[in-house]
Residue frames as a rotation matrix with the C-alpha (Angstrom) as fourth column:
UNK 1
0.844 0.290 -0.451 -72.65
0.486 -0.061 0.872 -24.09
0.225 -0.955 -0.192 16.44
UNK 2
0.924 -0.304 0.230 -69.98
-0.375 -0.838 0.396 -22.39
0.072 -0.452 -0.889 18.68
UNK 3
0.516 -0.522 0.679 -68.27
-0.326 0.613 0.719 -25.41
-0.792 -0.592 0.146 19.28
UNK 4
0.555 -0.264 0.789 -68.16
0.776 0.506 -0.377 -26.19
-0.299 0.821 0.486 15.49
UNK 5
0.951 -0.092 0.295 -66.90
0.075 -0.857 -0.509 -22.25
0.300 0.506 -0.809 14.56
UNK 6
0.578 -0.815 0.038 -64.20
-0.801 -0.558 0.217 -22.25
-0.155 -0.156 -0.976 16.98
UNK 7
0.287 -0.563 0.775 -62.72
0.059 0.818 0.572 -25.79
-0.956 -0.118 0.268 16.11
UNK 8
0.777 -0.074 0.625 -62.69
0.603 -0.200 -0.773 -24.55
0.182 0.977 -0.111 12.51
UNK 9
0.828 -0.296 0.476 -60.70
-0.352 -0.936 0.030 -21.85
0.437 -0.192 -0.879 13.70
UNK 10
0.241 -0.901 0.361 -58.27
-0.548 0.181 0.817 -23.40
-0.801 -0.394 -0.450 16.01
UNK 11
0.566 0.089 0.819 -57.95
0.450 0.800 -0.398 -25.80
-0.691 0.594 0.413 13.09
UNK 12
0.771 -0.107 0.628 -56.67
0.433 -0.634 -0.640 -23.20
0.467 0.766 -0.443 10.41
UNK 13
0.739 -0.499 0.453 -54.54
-0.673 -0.515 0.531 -21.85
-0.032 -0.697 -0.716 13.27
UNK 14
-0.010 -0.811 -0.585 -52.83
-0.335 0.554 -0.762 -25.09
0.942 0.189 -0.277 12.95
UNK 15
-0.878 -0.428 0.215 -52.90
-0.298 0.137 -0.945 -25.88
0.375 -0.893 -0.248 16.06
UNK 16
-0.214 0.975 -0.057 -56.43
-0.387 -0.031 0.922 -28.52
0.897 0.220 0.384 16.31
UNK 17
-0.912 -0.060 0.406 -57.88
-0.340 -0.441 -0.830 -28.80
0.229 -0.895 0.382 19.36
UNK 18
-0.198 0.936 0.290 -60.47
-0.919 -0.075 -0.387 -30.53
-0.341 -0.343 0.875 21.44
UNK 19
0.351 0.404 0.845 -63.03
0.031 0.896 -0.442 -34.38
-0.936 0.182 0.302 21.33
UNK 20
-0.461 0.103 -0.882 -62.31
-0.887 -0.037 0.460 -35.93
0.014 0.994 0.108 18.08
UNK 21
0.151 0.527 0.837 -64.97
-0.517 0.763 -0.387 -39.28
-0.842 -0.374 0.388 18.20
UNK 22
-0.440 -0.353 -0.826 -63.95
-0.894 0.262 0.364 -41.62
0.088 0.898 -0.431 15.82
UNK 23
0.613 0.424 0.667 -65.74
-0.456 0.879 -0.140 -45.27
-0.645 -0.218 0.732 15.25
UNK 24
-0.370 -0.527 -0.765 -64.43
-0.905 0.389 0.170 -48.54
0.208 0.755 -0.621 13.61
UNK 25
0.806 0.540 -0.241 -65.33
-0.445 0.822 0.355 -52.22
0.390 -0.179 0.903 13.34
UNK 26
0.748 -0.482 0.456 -63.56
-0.547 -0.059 0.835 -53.88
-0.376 -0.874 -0.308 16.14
UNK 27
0.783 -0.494 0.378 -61.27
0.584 0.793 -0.172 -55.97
-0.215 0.355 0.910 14.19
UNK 28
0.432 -0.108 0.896 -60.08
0.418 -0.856 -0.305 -52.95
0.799 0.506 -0.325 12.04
UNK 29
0.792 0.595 -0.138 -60.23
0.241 -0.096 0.966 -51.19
0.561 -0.798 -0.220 15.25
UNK 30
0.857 -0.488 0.166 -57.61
0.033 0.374 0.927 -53.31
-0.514 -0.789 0.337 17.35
UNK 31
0.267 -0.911 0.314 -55.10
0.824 0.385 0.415 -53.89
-0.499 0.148 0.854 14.49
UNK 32
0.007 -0.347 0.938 -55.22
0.807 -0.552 -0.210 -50.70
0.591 0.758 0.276 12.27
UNK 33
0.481 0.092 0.872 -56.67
-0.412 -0.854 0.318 -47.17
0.773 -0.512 -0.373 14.28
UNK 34
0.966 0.216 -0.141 -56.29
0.182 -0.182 0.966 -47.91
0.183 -0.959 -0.215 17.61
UNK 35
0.508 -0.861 -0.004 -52.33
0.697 0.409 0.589 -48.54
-0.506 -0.302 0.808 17.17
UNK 36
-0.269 -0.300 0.915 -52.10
0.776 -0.631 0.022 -44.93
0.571 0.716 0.403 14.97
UNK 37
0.631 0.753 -0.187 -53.73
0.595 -0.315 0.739 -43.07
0.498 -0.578 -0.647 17.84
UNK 38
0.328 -0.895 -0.303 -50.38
0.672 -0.005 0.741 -42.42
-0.665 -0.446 0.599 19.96
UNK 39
-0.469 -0.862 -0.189 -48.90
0.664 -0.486 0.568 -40.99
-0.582 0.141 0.801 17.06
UNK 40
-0.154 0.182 0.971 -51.09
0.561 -0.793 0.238 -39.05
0.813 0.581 0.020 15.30
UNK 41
0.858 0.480 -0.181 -51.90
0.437 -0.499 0.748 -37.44
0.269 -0.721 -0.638 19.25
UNK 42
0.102 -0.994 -0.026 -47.63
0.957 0.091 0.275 -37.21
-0.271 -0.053 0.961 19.13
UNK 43
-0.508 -0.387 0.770 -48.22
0.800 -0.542 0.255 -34.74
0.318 0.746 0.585 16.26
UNK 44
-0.056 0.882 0.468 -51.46
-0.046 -0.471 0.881 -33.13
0.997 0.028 0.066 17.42
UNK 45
-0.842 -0.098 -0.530 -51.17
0.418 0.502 -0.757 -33.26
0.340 -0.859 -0.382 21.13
UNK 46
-0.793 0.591 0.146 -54.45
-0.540 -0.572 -0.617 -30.86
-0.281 -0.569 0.773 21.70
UNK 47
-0.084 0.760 -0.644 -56.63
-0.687 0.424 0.590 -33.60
0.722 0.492 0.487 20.10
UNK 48
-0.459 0.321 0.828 -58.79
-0.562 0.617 -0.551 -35.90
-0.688 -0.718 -0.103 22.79
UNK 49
-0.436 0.482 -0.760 -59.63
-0.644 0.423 0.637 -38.82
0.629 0.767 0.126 20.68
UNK 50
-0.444 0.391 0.806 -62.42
-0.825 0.173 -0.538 -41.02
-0.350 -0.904 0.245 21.41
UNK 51
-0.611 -0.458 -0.645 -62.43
-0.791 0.374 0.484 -44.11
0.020 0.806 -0.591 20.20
UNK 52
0.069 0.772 0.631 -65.41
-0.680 0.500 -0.537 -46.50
-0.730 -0.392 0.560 19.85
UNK 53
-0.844 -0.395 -0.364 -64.88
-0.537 0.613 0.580 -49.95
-0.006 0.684 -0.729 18.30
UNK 54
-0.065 0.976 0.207 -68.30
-0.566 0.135 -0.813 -52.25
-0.822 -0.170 0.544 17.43
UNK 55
-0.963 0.009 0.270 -68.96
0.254 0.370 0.894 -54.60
-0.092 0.929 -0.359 14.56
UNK 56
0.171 0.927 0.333 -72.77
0.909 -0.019 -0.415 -53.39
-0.379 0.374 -0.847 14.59
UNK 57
-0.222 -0.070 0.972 -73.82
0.753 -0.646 0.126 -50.45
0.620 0.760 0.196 13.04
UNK 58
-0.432 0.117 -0.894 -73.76
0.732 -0.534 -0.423 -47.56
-0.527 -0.838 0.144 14.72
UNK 59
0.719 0.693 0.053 -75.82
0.691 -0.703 -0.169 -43.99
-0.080 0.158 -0.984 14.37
UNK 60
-0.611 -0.574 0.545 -73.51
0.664 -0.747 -0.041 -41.72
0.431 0.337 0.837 13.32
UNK 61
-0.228 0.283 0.932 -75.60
-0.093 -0.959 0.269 -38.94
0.969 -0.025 0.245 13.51
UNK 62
0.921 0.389 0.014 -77.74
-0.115 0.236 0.965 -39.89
0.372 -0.890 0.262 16.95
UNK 63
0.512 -0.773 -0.375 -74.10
0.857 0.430 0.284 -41.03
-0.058 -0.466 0.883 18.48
UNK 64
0.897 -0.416 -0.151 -72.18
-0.282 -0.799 0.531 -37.71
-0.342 -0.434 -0.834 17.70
UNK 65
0.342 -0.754 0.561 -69.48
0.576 0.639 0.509 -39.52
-0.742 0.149 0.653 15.54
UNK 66
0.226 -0.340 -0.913 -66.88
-0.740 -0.669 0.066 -37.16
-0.633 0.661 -0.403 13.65
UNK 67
-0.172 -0.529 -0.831 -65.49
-0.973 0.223 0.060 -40.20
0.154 0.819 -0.553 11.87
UNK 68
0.385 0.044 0.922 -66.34
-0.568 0.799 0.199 -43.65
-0.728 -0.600 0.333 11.31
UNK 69
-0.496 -0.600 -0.627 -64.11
-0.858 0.448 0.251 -46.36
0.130 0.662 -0.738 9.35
UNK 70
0.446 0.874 -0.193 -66.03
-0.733 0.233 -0.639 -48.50
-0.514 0.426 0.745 7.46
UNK 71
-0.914 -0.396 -0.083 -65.45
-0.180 0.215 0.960 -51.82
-0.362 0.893 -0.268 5.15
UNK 72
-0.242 0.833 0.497 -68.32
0.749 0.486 -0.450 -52.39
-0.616 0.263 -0.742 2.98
UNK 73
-0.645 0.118 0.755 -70.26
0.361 -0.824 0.436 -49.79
0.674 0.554 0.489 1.15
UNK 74
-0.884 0.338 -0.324 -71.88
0.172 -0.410 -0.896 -47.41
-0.435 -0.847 0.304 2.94
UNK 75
-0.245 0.836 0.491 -76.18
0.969 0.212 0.124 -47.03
0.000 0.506 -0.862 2.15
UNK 76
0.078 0.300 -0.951 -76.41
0.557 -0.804 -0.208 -43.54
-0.827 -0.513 -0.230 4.58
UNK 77
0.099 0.118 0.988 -77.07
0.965 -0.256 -0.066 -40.98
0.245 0.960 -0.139 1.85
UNK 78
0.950 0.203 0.238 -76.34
0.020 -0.799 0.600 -38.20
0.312 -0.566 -0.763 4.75
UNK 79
0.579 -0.761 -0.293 -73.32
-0.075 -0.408 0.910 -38.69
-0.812 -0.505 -0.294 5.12
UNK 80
0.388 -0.737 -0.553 -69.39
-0.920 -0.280 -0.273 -38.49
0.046 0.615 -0.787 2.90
UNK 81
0.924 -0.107 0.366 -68.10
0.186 0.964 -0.188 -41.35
-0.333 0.242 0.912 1.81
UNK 82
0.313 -0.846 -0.431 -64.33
-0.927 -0.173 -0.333 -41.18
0.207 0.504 -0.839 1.15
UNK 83
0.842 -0.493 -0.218 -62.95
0.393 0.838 -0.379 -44.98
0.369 0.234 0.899 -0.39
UNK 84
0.514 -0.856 0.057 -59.22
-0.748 -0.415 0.519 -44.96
-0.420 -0.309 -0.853 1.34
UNK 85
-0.647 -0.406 -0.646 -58.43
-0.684 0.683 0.256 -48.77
0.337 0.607 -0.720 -0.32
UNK 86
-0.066 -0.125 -0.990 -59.04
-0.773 0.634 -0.029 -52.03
0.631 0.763 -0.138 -1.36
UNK 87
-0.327 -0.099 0.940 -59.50
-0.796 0.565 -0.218 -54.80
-0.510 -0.819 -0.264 1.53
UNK 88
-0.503 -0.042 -0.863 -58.91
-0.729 0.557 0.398 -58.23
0.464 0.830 -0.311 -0.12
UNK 89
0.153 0.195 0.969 -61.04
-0.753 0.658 -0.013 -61.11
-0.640 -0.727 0.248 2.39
UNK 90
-0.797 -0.383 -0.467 -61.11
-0.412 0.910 -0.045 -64.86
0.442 0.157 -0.883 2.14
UNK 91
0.864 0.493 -0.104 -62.79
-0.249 0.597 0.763 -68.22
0.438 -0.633 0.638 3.31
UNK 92
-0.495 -0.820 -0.289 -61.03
-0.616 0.565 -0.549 -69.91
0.613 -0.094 -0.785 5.10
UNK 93
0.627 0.267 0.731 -61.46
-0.772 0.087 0.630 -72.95
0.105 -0.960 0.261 8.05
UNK 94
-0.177 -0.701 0.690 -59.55
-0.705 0.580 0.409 -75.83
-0.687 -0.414 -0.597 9.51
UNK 95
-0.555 -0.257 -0.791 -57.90
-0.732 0.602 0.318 -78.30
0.395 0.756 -0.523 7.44
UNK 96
-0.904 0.364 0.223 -59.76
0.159 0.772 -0.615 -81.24
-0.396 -0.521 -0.756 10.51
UNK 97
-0.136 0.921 -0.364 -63.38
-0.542 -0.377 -0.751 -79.20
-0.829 0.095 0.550 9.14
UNK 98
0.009 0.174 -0.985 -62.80
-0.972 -0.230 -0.049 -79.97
-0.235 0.957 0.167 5.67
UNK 99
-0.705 -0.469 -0.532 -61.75
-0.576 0.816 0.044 -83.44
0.413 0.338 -0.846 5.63
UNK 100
-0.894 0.433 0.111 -64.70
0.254 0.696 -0.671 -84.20
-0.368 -0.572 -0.733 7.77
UNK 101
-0.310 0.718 -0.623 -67.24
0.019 -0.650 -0.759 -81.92
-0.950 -0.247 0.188 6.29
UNK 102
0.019 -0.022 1.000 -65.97
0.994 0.105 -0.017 -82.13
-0.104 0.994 0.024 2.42
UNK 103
-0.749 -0.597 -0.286 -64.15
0.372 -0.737 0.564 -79.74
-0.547 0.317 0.775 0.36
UNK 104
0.522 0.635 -0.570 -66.49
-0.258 -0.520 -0.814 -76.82
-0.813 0.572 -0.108 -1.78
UNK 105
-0.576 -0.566 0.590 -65.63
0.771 -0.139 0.621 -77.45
-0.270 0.813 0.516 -5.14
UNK 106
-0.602 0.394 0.695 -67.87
0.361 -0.642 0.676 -74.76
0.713 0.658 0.244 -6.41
UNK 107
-0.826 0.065 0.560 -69.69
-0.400 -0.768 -0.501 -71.63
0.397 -0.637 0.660 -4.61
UNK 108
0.067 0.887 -0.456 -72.84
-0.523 0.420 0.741 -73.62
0.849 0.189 0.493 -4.53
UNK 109
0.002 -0.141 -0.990 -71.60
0.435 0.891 -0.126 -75.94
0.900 -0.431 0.063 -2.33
UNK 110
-0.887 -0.237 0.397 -71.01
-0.202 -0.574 -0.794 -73.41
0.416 -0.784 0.461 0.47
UNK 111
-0.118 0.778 0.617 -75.00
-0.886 -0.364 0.289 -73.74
0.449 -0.512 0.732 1.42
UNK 112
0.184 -0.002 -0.983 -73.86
-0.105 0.994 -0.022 -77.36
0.977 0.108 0.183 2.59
UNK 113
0.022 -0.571 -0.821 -72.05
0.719 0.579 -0.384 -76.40
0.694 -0.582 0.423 5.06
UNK 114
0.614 0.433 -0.660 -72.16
0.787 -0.390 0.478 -74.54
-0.050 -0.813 -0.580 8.62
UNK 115
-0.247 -0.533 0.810 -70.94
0.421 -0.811 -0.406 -70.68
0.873 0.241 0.424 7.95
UNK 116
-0.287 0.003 -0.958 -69.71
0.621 -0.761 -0.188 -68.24
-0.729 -0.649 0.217 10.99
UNK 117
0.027 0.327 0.945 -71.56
0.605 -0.758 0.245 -65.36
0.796 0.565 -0.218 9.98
UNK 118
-0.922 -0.211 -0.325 -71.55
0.342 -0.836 -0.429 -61.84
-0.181 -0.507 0.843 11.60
UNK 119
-0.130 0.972 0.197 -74.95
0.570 -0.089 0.817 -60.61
0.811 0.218 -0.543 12.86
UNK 120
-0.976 -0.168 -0.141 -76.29
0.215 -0.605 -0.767 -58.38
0.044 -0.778 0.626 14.95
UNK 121
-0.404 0.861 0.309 -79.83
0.701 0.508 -0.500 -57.27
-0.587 0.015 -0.809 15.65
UNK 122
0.634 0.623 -0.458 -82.08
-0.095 -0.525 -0.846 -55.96
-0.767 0.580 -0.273 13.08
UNK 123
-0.765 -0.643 0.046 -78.96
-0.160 0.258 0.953 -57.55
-0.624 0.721 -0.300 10.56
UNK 124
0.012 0.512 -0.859 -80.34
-0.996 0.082 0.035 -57.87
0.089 0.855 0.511 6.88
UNK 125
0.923 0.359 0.141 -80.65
-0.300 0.898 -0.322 -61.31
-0.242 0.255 0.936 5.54
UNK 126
0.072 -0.990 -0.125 -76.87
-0.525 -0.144 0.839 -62.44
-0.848 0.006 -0.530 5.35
UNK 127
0.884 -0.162 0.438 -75.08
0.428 0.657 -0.621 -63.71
-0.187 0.737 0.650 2.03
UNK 128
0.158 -0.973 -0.166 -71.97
0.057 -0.159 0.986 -63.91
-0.986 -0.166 0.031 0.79
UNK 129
0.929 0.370 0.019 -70.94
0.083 -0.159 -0.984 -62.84
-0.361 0.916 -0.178 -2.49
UNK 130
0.142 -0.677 0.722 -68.05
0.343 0.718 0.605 -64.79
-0.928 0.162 0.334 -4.52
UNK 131
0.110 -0.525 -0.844 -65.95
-0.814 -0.535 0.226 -63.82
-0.570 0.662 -0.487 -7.34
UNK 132
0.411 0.254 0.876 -66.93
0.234 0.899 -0.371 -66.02
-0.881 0.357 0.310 -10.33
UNK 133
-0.845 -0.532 -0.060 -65.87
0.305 -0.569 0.764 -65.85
-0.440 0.627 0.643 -14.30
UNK 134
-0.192 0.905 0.381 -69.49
0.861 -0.032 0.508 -65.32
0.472 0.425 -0.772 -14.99
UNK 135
-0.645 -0.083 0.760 -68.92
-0.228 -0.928 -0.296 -62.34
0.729 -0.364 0.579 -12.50
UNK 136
-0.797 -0.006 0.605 -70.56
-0.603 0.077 -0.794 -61.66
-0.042 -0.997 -0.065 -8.63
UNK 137
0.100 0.699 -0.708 -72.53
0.161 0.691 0.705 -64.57
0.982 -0.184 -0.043 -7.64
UNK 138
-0.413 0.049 0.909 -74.47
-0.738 -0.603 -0.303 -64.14
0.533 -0.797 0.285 -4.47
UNK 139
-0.448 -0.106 -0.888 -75.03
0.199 0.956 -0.214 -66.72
0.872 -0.273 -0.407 -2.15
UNK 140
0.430 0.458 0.779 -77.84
-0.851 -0.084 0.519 -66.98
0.303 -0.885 0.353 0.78
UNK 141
-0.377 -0.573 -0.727 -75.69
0.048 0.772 -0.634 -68.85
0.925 -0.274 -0.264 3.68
UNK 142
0.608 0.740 0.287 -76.60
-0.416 -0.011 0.909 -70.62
0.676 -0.672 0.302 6.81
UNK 143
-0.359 -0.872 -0.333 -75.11
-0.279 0.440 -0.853 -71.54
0.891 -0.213 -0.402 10.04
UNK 144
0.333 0.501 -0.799 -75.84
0.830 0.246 0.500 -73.30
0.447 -0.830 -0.334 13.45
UNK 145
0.041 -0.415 -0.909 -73.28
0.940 -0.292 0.176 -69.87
-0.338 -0.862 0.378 15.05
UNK 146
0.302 0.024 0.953 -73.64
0.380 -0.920 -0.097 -66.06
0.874 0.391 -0.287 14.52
UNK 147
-0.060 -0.333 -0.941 -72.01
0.992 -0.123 -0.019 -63.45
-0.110 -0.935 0.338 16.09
UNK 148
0.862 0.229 0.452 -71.06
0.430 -0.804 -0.411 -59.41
0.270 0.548 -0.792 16.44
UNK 149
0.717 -0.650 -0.251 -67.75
-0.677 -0.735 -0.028 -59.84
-0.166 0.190 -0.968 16.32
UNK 150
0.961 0.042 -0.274 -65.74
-0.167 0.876 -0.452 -61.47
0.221 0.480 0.849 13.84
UNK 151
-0.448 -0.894 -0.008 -62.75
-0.752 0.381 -0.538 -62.16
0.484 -0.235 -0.843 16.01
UNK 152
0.218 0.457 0.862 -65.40
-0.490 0.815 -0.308 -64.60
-0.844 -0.355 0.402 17.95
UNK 153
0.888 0.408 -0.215 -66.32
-0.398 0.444 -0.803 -65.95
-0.232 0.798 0.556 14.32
UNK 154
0.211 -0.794 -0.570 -62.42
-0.572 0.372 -0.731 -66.76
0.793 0.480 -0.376 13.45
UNK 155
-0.385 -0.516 0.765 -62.04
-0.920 0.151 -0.361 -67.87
0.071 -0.843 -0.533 16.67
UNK 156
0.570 0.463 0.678 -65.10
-0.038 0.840 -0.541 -71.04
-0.821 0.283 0.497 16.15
UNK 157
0.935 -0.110 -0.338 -62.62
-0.240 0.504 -0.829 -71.48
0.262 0.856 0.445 12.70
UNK 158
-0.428 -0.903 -0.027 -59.93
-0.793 0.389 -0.469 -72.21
0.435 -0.180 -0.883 14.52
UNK 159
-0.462 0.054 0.885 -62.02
-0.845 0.277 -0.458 -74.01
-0.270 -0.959 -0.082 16.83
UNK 160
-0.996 -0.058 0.066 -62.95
-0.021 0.884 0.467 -76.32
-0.085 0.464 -0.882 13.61
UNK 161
-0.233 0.970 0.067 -66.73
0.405 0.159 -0.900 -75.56
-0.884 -0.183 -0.430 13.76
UNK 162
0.366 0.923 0.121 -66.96
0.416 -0.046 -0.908 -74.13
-0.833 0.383 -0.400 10.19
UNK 163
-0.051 -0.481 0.875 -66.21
0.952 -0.289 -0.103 -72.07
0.302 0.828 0.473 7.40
UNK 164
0.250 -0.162 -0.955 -65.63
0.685 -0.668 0.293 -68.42
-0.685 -0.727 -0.056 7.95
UNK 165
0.248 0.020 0.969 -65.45
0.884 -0.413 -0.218 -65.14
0.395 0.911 -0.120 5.41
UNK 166
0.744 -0.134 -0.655 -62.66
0.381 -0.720 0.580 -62.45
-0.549 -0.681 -0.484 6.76
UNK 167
0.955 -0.288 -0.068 -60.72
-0.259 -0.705 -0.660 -60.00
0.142 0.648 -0.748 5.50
UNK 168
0.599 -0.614 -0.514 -57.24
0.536 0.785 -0.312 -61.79
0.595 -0.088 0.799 4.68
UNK 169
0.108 -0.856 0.505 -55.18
-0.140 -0.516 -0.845 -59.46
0.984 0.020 -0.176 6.56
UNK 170
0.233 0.222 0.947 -56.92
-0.968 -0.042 0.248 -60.76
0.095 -0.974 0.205 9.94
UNK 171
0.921 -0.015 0.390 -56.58
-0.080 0.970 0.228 -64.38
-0.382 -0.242 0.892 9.07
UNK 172
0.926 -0.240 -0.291 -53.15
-0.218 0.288 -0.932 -64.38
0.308 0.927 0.214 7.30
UNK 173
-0.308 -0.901 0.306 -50.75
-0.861 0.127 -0.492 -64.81
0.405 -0.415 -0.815 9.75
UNK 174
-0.150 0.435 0.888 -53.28
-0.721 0.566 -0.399 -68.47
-0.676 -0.700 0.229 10.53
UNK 175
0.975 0.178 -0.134 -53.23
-0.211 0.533 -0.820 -69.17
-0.075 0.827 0.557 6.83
UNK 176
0.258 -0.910 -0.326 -49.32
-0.622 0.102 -0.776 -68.88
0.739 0.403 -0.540 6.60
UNK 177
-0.652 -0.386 0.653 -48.94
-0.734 0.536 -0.417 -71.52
-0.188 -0.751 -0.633 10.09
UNK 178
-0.717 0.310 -0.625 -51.43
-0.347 0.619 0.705 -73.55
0.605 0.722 -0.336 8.21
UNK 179
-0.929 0.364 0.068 -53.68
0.113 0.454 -0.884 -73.66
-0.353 -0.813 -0.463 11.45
UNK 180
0.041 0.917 -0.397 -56.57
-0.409 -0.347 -0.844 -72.15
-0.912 0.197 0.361 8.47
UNK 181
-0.805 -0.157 0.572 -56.81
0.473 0.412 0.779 -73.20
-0.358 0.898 -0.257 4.85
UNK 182
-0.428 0.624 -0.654 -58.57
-0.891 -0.414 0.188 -71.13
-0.154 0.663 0.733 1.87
UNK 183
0.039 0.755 0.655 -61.73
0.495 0.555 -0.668 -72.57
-0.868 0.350 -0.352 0.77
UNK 184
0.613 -0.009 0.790 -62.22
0.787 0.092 -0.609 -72.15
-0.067 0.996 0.064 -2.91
UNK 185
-0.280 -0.901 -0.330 -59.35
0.330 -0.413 0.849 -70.04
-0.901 0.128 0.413 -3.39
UNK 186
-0.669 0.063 0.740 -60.41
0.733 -0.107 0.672 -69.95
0.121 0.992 0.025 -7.29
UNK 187
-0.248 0.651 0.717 -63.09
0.703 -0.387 0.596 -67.96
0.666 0.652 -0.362 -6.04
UNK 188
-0.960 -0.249 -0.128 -62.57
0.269 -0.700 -0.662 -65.16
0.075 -0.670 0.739 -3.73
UNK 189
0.377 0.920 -0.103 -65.44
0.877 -0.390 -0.280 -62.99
-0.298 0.016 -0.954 -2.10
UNK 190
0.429 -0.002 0.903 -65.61
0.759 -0.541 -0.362 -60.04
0.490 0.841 -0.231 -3.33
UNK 191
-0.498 -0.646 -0.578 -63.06
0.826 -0.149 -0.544 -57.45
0.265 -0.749 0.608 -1.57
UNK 192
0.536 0.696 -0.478 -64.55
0.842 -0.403 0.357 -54.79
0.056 -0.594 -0.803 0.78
UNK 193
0.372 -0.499 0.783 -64.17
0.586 -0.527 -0.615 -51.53
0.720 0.687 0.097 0.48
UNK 194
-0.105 -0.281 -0.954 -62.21
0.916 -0.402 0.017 -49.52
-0.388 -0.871 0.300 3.31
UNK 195
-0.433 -0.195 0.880 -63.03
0.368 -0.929 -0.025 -45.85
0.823 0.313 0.474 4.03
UNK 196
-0.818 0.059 -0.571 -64.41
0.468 -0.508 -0.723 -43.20
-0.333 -0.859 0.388 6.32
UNK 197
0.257 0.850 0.459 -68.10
0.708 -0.489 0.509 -41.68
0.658 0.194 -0.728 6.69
UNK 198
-0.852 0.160 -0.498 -68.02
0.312 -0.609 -0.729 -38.48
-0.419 -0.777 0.469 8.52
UNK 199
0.007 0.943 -0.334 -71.41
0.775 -0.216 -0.594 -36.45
-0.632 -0.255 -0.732 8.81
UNK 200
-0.150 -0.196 0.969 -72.29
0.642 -0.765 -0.056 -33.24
0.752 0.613 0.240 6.24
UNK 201
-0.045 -0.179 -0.983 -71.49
0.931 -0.365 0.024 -30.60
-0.363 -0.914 0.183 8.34
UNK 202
0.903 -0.207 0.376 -71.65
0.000 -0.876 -0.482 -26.46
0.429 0.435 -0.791 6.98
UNK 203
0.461 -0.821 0.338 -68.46
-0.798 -0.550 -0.248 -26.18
0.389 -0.155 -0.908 8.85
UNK 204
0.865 -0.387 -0.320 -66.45
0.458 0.869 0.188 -29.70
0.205 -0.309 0.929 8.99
UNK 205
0.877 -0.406 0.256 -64.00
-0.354 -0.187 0.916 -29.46
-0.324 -0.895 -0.307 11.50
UNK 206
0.452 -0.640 -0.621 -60.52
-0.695 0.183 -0.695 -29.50
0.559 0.746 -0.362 10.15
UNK 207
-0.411 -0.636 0.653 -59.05
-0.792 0.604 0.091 -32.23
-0.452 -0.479 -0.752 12.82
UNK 208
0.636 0.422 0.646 -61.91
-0.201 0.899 -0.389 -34.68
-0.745 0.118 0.657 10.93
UNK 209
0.909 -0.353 -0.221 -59.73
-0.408 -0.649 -0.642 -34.02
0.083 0.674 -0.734 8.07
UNK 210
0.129 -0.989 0.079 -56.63
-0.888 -0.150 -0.435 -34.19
0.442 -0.014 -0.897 9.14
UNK 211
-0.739 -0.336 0.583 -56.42
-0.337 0.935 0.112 -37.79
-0.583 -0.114 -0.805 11.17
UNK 212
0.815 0.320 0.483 -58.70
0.246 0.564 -0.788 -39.24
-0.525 0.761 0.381 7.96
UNK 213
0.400 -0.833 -0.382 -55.23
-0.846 -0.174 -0.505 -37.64
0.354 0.524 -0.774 5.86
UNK 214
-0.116 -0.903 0.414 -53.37
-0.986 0.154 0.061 -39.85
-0.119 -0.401 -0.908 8.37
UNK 215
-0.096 0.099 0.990 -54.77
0.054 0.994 -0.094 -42.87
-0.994 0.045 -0.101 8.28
UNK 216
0.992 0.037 -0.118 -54.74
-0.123 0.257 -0.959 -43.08
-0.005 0.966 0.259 4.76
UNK 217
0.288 -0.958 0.000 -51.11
-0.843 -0.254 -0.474 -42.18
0.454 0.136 -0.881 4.79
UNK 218
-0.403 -0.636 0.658 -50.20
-0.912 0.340 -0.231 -44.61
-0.077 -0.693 -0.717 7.26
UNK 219
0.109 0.721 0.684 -52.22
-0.310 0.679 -0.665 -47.60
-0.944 -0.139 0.298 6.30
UNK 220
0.432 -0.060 -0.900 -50.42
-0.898 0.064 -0.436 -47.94
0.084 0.996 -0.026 2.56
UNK 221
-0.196 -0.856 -0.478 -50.21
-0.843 0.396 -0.363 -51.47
0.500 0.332 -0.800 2.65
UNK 222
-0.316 0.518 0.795 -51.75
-0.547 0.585 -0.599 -52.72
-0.775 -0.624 0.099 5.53
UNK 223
0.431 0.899 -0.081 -54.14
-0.782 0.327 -0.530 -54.34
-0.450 0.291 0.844 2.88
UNK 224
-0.382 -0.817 0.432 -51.36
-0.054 0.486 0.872 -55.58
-0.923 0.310 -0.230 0.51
């Protein structure tokens, strides 16, 4: 289109210009993008970003989304997939759960007890899948609470109602005040992969480009 020719252009010009729509799952969201926004608009001041946070899935294409940050694998065979890192997660819930509920000694045991799961409608069947030495063991869990958004879901594991499966960098300032506790520790789930889907485009706007450069750059570590 017109709109796509001359953002290519101003783009090359250096000087990018104009909407840049970005999604993210709202965790992600709140602590990582939204707080890089400011400065990558510092550098770039002719970019209007538009920022849509969500833990469901969204339509890229139908929605008009230049970028969306992603943990998981992505299925969409229409769109780019670029892996940016590593996102280690955890169980965790309250030390008052466990002592009343009984500790997991093994992954099995998880289907004992009441998982916060993250759902939304038309969600697949949910399971969790645990890092064994026999390698990935999948696991069909159940819970009395579901949500679509897992700051609710940590929030019911503080609130002692269950067990809970989040990426550790959201829960790890709750694991170090000891108000959470790892559940099998020996066995981790399996870590999730962070990255960015943008649409195939004949002419991909260089600003999609350029603040997917940044957040990589600026996000060494975040994971640990």
């Amino acid at each position: 289109t017109l709109d796509e020719a001359e953002a290519v252009v101003s783009g090359f010009s250096g000087n990018p210009h104009g909407a840049l729509r970005v999604t993210a799952p709202l965790g992600l969201g709140r602590r990582l993008i939204a707080p890089l926004v400011p400065r990558f608009c510092n550098e770039y001041p002719g970019v209007e970003l538009r920022l849509r946070l969500s833990d469901r899935n969204v339509d890229i294409i139908a929605d008009g989304i230049d970028l969306a940050f992603f943990l998981g694998e992505p299925q969409d065979s229409a769109l780019k997939w670029r892996r940016i890192a590593e996102c280690g997660r955890v169980l965790v819930a309250t030390r008052a759960y466990l002592d009343e509920h009984g500790h997991p000694k093994d992954p099995q045991d998880l289907t004992e007890h009441n998982c916060l799961l993250l759902r939304y409608p038309r969600s697949p069947e949910y399971y969790w899948v645990l890092q064994t030495p026999e390698g990935p063991q999948k696991l069909l869990v159940n819970g009395k609470f579901d949500a679509d958004d897992g700051d609710v879901l940590s929030g019911w594991a503080l609130a002692g109602k269950g067990i809970v499966n989040r990426p550790r960098y959201e829960v790890a300032e709750q694991i170090a005040s000891g108000q959470l506790v790892e559940v099998l520790p020996e066995f981790p789930p399996i870590p999730s992969q962070f990255g960015v889907l943008t649409p195939h485009r004949r002419l991909q706007d260089p600003k999609v480009r350029l603040f997917a450069d940044f957040i990589a750059r600026e996000i060494k570590g975040f994971f640990g």
